[in-house]
C-alpha positions as CSV (number, residue, x, y, z in Angstrom):
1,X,8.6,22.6,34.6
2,X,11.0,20.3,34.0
3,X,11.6,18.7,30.6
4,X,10.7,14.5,30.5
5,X,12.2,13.2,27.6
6,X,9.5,10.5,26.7
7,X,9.2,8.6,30.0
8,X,5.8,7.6,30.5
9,X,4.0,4.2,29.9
10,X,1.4,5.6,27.3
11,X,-0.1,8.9,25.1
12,X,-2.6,9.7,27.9
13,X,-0.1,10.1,30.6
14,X,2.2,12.3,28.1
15,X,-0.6,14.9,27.7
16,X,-1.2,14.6,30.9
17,X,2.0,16.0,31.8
18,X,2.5,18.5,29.1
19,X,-1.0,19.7,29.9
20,X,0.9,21.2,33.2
21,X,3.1,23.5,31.2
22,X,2.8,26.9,28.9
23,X,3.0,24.6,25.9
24,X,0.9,23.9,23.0
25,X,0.0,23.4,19.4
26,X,-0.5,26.4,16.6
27,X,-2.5,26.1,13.2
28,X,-1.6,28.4,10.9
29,X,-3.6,28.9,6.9
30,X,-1.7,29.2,4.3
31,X,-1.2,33.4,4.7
32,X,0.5,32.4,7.5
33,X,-2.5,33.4,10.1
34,X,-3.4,31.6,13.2
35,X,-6.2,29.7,13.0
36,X,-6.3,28.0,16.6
37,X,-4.1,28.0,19.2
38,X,-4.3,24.8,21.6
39,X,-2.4,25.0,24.4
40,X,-2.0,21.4,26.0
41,X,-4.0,22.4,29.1
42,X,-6.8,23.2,26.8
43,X,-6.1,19.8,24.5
44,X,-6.1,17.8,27.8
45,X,-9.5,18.6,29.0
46,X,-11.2,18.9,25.4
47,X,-9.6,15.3,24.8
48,X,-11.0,14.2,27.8
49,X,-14.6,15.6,27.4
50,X,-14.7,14.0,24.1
51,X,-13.8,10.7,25.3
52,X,-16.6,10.5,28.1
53,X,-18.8,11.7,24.4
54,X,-17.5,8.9,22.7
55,X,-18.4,6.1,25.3
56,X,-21.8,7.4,25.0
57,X,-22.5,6.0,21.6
58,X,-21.4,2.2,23.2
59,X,-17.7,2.2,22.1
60,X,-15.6,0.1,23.8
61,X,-12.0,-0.2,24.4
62,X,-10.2,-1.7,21.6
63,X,-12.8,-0.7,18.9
64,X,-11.3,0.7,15.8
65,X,-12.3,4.7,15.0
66,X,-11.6,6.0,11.5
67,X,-10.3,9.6,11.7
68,X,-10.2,11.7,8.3
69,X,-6.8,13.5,9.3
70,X,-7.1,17.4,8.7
71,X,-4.2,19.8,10.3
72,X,-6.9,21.3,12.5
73,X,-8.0,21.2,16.0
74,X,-10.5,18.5,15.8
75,X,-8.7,16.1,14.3
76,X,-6.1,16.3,17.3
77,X,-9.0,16.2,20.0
78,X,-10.2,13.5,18.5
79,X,-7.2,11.5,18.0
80,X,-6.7,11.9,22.1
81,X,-10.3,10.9,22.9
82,X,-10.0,7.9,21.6
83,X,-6.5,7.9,23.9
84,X,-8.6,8.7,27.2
85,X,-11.5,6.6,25.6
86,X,-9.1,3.3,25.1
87,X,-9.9,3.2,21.7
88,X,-7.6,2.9,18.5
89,X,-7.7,6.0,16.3
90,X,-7.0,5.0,12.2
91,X,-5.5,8.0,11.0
92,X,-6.9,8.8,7.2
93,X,-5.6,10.5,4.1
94,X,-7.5,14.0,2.4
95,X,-8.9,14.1,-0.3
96,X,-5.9,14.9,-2.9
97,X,-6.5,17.2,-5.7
98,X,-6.9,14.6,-8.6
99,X,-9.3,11.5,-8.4
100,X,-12.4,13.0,-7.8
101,X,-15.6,12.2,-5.3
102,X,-16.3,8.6,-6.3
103,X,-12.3,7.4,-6.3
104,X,-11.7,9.0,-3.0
105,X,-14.9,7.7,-1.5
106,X,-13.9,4.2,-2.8
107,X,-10.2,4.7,-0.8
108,X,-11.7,5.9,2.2
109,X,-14.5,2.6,2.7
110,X,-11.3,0.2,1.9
111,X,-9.8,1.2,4.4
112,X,-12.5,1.5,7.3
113,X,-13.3,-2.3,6.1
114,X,-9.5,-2.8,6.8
115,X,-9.6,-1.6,10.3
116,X,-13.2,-3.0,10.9
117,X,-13.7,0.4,12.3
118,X,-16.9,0.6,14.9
119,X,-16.8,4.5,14.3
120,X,-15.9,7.2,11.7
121,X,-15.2,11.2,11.9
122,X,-14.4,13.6,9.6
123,X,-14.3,17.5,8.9
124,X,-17.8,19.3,8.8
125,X,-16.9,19.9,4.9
126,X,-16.0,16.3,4.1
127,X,-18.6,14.4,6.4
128,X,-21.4,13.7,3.4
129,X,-18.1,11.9,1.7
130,X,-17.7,10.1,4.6
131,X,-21.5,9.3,5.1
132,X,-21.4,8.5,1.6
133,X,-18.3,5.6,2.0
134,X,-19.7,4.4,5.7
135,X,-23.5,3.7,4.2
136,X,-23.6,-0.3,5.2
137,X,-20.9,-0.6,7.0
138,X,-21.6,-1.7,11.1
139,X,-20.8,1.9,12.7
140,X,-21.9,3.1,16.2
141,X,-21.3,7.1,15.2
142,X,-20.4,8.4,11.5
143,X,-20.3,12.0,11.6
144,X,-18.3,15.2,13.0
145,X,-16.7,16.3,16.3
146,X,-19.2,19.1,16.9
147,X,-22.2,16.8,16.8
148,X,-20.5,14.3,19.1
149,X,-19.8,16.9,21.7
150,X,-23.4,17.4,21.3
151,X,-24.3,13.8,23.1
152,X,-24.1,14.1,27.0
153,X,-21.2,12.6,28.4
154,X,-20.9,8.7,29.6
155,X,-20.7,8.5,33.3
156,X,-18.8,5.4,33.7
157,X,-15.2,5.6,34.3
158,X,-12.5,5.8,31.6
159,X,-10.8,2.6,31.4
160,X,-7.0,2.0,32.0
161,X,-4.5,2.1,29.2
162,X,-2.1,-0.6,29.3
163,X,1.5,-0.6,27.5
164,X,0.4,-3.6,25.3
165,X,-2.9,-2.3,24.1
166,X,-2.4,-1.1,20.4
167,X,-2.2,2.9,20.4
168,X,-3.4,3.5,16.6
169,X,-3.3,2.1,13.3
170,X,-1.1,3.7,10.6
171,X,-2.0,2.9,6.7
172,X,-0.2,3.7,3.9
173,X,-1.8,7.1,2.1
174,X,-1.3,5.3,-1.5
175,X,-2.6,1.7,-0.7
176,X,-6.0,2.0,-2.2
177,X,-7.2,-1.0,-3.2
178,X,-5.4,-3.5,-0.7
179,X,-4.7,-1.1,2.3
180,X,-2.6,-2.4,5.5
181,X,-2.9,-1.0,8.9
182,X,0.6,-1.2,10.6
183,X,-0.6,-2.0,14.3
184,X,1.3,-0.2,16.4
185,X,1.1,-0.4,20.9
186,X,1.3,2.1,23.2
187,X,4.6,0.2,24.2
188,X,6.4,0.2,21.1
189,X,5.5,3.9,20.3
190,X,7.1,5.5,23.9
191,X,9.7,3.3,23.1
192,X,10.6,5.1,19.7
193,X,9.0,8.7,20.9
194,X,12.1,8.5,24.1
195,X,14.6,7.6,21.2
196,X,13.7,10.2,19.1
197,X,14.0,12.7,21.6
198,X,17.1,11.7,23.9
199,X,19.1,10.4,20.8
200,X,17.7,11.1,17.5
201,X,17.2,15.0,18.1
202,X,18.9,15.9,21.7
203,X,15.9,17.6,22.9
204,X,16.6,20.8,24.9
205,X,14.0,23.3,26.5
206,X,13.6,25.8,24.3
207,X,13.2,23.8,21.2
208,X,10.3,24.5,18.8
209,X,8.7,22.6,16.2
210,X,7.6,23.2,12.8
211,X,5.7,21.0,10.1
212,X,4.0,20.6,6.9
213,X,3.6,16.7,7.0
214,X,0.0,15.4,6.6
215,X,-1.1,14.0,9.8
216,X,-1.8,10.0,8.7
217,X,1.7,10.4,7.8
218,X,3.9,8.3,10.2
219,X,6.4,11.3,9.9
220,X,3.7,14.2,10.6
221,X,1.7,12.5,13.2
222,X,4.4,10.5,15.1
223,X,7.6,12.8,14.5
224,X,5.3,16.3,14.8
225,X,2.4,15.8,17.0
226,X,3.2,12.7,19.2
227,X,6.5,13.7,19.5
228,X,6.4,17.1,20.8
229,X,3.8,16.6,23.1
230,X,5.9,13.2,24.6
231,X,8.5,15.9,24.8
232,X,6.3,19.3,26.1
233,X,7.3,21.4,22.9
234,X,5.1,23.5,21.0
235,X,4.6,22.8,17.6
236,X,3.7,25.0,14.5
237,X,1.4,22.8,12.3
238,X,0.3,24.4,8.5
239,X,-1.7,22.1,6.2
240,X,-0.2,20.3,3.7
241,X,-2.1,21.2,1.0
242,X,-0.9,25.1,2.0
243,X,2.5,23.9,1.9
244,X,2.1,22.5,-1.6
245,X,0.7,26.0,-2.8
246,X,3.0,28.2,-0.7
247,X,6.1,26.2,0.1
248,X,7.9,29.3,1.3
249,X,5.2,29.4,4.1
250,X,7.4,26.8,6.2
251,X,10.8,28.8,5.9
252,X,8.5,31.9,6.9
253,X,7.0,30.7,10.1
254,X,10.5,29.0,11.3
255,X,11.9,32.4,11.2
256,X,8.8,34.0,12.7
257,X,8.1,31.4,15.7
258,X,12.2,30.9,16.1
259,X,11.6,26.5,15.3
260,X,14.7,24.8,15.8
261,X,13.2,21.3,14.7
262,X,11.5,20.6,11.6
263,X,11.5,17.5,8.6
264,X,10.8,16.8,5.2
265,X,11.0,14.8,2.5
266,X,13.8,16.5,0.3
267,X,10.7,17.2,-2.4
268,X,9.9,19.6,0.2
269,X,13.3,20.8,0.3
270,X,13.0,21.0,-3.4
271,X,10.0,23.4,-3.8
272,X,11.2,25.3,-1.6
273,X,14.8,26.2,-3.2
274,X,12.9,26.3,-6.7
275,X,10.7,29.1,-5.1
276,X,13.3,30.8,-3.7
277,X,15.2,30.9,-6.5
278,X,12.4,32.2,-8.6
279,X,11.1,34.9,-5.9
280,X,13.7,35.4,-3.2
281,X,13.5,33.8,0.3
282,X,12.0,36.9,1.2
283,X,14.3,38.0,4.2
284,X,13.3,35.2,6.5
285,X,16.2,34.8,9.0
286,X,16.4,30.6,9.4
287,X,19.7,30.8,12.0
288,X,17.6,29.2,15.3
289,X,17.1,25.8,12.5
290,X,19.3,23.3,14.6
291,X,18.0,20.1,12.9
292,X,16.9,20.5,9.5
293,X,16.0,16.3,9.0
294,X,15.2,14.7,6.2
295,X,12.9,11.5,5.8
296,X,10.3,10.0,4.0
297,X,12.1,9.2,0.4
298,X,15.5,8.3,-0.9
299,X,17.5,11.4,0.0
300,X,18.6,13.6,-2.7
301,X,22.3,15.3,-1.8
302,X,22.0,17.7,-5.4
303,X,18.8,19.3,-4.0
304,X,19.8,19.8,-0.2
305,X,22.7,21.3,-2.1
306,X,20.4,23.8,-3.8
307,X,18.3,24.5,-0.5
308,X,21.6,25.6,1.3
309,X,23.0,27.4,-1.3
310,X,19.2,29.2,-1.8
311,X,19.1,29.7,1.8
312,X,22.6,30.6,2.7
313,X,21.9,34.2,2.5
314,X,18.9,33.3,5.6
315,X,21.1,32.3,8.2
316,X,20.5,28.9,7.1
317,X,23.7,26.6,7.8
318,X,24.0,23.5,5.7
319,X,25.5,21.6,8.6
320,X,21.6,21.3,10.3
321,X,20.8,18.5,8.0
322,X,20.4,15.5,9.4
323,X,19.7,12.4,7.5
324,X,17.2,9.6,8.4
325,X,16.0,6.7,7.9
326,X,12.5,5.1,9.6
327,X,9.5,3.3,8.3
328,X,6.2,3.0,10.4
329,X,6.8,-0.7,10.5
330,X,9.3,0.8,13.0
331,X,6.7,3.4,14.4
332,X,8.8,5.8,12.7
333,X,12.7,6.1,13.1
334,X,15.3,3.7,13.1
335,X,18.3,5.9,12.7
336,X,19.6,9.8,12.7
337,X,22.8,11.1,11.4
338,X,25.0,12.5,14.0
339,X,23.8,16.1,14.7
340,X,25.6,19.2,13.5
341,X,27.5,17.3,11.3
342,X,25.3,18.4,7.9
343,X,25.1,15.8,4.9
344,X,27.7,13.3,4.6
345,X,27.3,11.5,1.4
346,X,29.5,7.9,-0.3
347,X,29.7,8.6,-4.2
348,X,29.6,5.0,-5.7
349,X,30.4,3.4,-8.7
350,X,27.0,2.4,-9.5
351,X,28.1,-0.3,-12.0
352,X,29.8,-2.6,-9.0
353,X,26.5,-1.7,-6.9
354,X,24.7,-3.1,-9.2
355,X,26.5,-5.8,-10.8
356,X,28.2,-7.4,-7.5
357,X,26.3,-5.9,-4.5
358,X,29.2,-4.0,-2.7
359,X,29.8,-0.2,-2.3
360,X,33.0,0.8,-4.1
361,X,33.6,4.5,-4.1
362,X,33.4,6.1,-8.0
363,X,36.9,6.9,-9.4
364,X,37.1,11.0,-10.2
365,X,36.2,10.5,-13.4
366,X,33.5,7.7,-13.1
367,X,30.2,8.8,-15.0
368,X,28.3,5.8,-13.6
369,X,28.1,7.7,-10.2
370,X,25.9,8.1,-7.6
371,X,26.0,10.2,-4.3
372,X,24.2,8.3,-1.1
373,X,23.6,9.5,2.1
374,X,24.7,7.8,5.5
375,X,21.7,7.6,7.8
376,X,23.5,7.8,11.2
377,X,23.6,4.5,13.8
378,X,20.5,2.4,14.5
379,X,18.4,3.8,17.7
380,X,20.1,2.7,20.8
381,X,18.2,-1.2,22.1
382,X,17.9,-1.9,18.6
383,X,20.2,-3.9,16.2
384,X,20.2,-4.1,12.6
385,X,21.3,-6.2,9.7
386,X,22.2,-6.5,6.4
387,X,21.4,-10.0,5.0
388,X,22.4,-11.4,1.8
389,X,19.5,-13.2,-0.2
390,X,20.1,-16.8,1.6
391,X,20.1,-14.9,4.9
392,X,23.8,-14.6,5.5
393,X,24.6,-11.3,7.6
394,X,26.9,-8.9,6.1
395,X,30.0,-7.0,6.2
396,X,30.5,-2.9,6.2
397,X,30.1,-2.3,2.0
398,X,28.3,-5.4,1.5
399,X,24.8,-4.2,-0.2
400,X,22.0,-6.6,1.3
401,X,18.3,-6.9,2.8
402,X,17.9,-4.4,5.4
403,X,16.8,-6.3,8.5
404,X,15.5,-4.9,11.6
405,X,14.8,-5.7,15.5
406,X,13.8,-3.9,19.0
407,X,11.6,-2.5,21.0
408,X,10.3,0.3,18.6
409,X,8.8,-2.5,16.0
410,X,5.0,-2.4,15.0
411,X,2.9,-5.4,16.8
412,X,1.5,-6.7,13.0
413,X,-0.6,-5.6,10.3
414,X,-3.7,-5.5,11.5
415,X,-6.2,-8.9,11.2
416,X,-3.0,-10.2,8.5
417,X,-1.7,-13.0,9.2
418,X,0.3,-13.9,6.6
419,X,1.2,-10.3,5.7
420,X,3.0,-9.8,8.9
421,X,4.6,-13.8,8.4
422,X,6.1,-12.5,5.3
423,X,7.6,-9.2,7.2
424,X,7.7,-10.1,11.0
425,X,9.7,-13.2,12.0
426,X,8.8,-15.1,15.3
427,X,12.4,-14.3,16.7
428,X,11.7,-10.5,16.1
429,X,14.0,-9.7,13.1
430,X,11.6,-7.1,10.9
431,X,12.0,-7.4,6.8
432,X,12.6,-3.8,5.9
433,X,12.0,-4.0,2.4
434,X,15.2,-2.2,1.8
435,X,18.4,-2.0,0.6
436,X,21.4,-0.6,2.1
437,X,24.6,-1.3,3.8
438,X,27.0,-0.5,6.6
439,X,30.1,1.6,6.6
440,X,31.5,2.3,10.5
441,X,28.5,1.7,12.4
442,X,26.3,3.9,10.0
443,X,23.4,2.9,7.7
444,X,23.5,4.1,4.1
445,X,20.4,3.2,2.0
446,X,20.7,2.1,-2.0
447,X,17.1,1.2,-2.8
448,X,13.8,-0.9,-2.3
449,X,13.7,-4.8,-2.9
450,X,9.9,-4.4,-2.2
451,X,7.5,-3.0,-4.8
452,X,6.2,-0.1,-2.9
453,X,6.7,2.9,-4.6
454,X,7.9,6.3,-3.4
455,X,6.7,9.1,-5.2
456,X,7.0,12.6,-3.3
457,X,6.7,11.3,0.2
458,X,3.7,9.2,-0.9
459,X,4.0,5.2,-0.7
460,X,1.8,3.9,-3.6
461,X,1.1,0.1,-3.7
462,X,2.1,-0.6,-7.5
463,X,-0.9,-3.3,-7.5
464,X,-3.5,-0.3,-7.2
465,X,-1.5,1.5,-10.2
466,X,-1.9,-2.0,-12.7
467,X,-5.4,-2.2,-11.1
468,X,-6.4,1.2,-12.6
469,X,-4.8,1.0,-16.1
470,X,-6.9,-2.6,-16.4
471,X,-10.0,-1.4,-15.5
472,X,-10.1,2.1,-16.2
473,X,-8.3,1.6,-19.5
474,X,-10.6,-0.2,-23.1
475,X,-9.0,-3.1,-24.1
476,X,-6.7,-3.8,-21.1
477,X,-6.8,-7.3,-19.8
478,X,-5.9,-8.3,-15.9
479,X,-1.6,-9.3,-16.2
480,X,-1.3,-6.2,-18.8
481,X,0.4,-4.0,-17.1
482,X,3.5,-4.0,-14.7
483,X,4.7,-0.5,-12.5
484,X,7.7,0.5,-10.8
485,X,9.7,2.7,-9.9
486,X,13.6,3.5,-10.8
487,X,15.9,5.5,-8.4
488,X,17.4,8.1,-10.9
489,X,19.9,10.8,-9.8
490,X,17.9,13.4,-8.4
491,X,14.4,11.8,-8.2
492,X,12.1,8.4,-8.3
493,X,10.7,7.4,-11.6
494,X,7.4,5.5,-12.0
495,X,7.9,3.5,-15.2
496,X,4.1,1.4,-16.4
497,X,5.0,-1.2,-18.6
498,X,1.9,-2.3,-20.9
499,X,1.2,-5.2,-22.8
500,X,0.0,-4.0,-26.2
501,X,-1.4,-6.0,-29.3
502,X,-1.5,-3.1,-31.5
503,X,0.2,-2.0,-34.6
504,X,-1.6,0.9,-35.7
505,X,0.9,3.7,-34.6
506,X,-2.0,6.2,-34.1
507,X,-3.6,3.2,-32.0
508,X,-0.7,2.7,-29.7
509,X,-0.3,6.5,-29.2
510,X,-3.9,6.9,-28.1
511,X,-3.4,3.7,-25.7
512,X,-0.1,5.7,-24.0
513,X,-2.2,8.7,-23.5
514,X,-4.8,7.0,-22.3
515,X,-3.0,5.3,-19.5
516,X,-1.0,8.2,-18.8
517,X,-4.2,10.5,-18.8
518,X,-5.9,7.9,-16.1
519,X,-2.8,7.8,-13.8
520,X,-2.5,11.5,-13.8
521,X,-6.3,11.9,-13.0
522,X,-6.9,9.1,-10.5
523,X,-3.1,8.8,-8.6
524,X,-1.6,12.0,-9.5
525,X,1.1,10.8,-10.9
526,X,3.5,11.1,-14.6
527,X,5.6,8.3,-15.3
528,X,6.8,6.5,-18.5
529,X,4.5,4.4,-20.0
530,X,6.9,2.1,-22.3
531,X,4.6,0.0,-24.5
532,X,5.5,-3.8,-24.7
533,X,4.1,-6.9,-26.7
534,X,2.0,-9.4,-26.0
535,X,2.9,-11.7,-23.5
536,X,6.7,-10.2,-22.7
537,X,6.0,-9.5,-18.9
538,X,7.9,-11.8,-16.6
539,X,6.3,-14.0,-14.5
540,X,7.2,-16.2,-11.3
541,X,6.8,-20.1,-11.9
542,X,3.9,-20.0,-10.0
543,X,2.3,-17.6,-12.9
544,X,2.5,-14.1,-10.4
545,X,4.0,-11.2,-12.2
546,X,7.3,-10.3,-11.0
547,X,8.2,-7.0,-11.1
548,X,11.7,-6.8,-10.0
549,X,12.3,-9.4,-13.0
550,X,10.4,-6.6,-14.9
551,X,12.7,-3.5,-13.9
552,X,15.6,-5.6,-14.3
553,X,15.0,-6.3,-17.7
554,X,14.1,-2.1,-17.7
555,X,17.3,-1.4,-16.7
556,X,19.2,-3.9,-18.5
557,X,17.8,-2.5,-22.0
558,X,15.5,-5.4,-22.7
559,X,12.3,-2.5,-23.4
560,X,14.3,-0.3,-25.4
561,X,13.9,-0.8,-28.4
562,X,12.1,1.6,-30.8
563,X,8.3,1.7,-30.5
564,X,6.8,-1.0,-32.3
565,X,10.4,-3.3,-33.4
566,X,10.8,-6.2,-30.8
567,X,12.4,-8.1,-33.0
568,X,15.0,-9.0,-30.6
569,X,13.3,-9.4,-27.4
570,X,10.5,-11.8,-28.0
571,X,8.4,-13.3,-25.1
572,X,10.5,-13.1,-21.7
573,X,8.9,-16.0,-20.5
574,X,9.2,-17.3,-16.7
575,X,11.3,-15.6,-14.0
């Protein structure tokens, strides 16, 4: 059979295809044991039967289907139903292991509200939850895949899928309280699926896949499931939450299955070397690991260092990582380090980063230093940009706005108007968010200009984190509180700034555990809670709260002095 690298029109007609080979997808638990093996033949027909299921309860193309996104079988029939079906699968987070019932139910009926979904599905364990956050919401079907199969089939004919039509929504895991669905078309995603195999990874038969990423993910369901089938591959898939309890899982069944592809944040990277290092990597033999990528958070070059050296004695060569950059804006990847060439990093002096925007390699003996890693070339049919603030493009070491256009880009955020003004231009160009710069064709990222936080491959809307600590929190008031992250060395800090009007010292310590302790237990977070006075966070002239102003004044030293003397700083007053 031979190997098509991507070329179709649409999802259907890539499963299609693959379902003609001796491919498939594996499920593993935690103990590394199969728990389903789907060949695409199999996937195929069960996709298809489901979709015939799902015109039965009067879904229409176009309608909007909420999918609570397990690593398992049914999650993946599901998702191609709604393919077959011409319907627009809204990929949904787990529960996570802090937050509770109520909090997660809360999440979960946001964001069906946000996609105006017409149906929901989710995991035989987790379907009273979902009952539970669909109950008055306008929904044809809320329930499980084993009781749809259970409806005879629709005899009408399953409608055409055309390039334009929207293939699935992707939403943010952390966005809780004001969650976006990135709408992105069938066009758009083969577009980025073709790049990521031809140029991104140089797909070759033979190549395997292996992944721990959580399925709404852009980087687990685009780069691990979408992917391989667009490109007939098998895939390895093992739970995230597995991952998170045995990290060593993921080296073990590269070695087992003989995966040559596989990606992770480098958090992943980093349990994984900390285990090691505590246990042993147990004898696993990684040598068939040609593209060990890394995406999903600012790229750490210490703790790839540590994987390598942890994993050396594996067959694992450090020259398999590959650097990355993507966003789902994007569909998922924008750009890939050249392949085989392992990291290759620009140590800055961060004081002339930060003081006059350009990248200015450290002196020896610089202590204000900073290692970044250079992300490759944009995807071939896309260009790129680094803008200064007043829109001015940029020259190679000129730090800027990372701007964005081609054929991979999202079509909007879904039923936003003005949130996709604010991103999407009308002449195509894409607001990244980001900061970065150029240096000989190659993309090196220095930060976020946009709040969103990045916290162990998680992108947490800071509003949901202020939100919490003013509601959850006795005495808070709304315009309290202020979050962000910093980029330190080796890992992103969450910093909560908050308003107090307390002197008591035994008062303002309860008041830091207390939003600490409600952080922890509802977003799973630590971060520094840095106690401010009244009325010293930074506001816009229209009265927001600005939080860049806010962790520019962090970093410049303006909340450091000891708890409870501001004699010096006083009210910061409008940005």
């Amino acid at each position: 059979m031979a190997l098509r690298a991507g070329d179709f029109a649409n999802l259907p007609e890539c499963l299609d295809y693959a379902a003609r080979g001796e491919t498939g997808i594996t499920v593993y638990s935690g103990r590394g044991e199969i728990v389903e093996t789907l060949p695409y033949r199999d996937l195929r027909d069960q996709a298809l039967a489901l979709a015939r299921h799902m015109r039965r309860t009067g879904l229409r193309q176009g309608d909007r289907v909420a999918l609570i996104a397990a690593t398992d079988g049914d999650f993946i029939r599901l998702f191609f139903a709604c393919q077959y079906a011409g319907l627009i699968p809204a990929p949904m987070p787990l529960p996570l292991a802090f937050g509770g019932r109520a909090a997660y139910i809360r999440h979960i009926r946001r964001m069906m509200e946000a996609a105006e979904a017409s149906a929901a599905f989710a995991p035989e364990a987790l379907s009273a939850w979902l009952a539970e956050a669909a109950e008055g919401l306008d929904l044809v079907w809320c329930g499980t895949a084993a009781a749809l199969a259970e409806l005879p089939p629709a005899d009408d004919i399953l409608p055409a899928v055309p390039e334009d039509q929207v293939a699935y929504l992707q939403f943010s895991s952390g966005s809780t309280r004001f969650p976006v669905g990135v709408a992105v078309t069938q066009r758009a995603l083969m577009s980025n699926v073709r790049a990521i195999i031809r140029d991104g990874l140089d797909v070759r038969p033979g190549d395997r896949c292996t992944s721990w990423l959580p399925m709404y993910h852009d980087m687990g369901l685009v780069g691990f499931l979408l992917t391989p089938v667009a490109a007939q591959l098998s895939v390895d898939l093992l739970p995230t939450q597995e991952f998170a309890r045995r990290p060593l899982m993921w080296t073990s069944l590269i070695a087992r299955n003989r995966s040559t592809l596989s990606f992770s944040p480098s958090f992943g990277y980093e349990l994984c070397a900390r285990r090691a290092e505590a246990a042993g990597p147990d004898g696993v033999d990684l040598s068939s690991w040609r593209v060990a990528g890394i995406g999903g958070d600012m790229i750490r070059a210490g703790v790839l260092q540590r994987f390598a050296e942890a994993f050396r004695g594996s067959g694992f060569e450090a020259s398999a990582f590959v650097a990355s950059y993507g966003m789902a804006e994007a569909t998922l990847a924008v750009s890939f380090a050249p392949l085989g060439r392992g990291m290759k990093t620009d140590r800055l002096d961060i004081d002339r980063l930060e003081r006059d925007g350009v990248a200015v390699p450290a002196a020896p003996d610089r202590s204000r230093a900073r290692d970044f890693a250079r992300c490759g070339p944009v995807l071939p049919g896309h260009q790129l940009q680094i803008r200064r603030q007043d829109g001015e493009a940029l020259r190679d070491h000129q730090v800027g706005r990372i701007f964005l256009r081609g054929p991979s880009l999202m079509l909007e955020y879904y039923r936003q108007p003005l949130a996709t003004a604010a991103t999407l231009a009308s002449d195509g160009w894409l607001d990244t968010g980001d900061l970065g710069y150029t240096v000989g064709g190659e993309l090196v990222i220095t930060g976020r200009a946009k709040d969103l936080i990045l916290v162990n491959g998680r992108n947490i809307a800071p509003q949901d984190l202020e939100w919490t600590v003013e509601h959850e929190v006795a005495g808070m008031k709304a315009g309290d509180v202020a979050a962000f992250s910093v980029d330190a060395e080796e890992t992103e800090r969450v910093v909560v700034l908050v308003q107090c009007r307390a002197t008591d010292p035994a008062r303002r310590d309860a008041l830091r555990s207390d939003v600490e302790s409600v952080l922890r237990r509802l977003h799973g977070i630590e971060c520094r809670v840095i106690l401010v006075p009244h009325n010293s966070l930074p506001h816009t002239s229209s009265g927001k709260l600005s939080r860049s102003r806010a962790r520019q004044l962090y970093a410049d030293g303006a909340f450091s002095a000891p708890d409870g003397d501001f004699g010096k700083q006083g009210a910061m007053g409008v940005a």
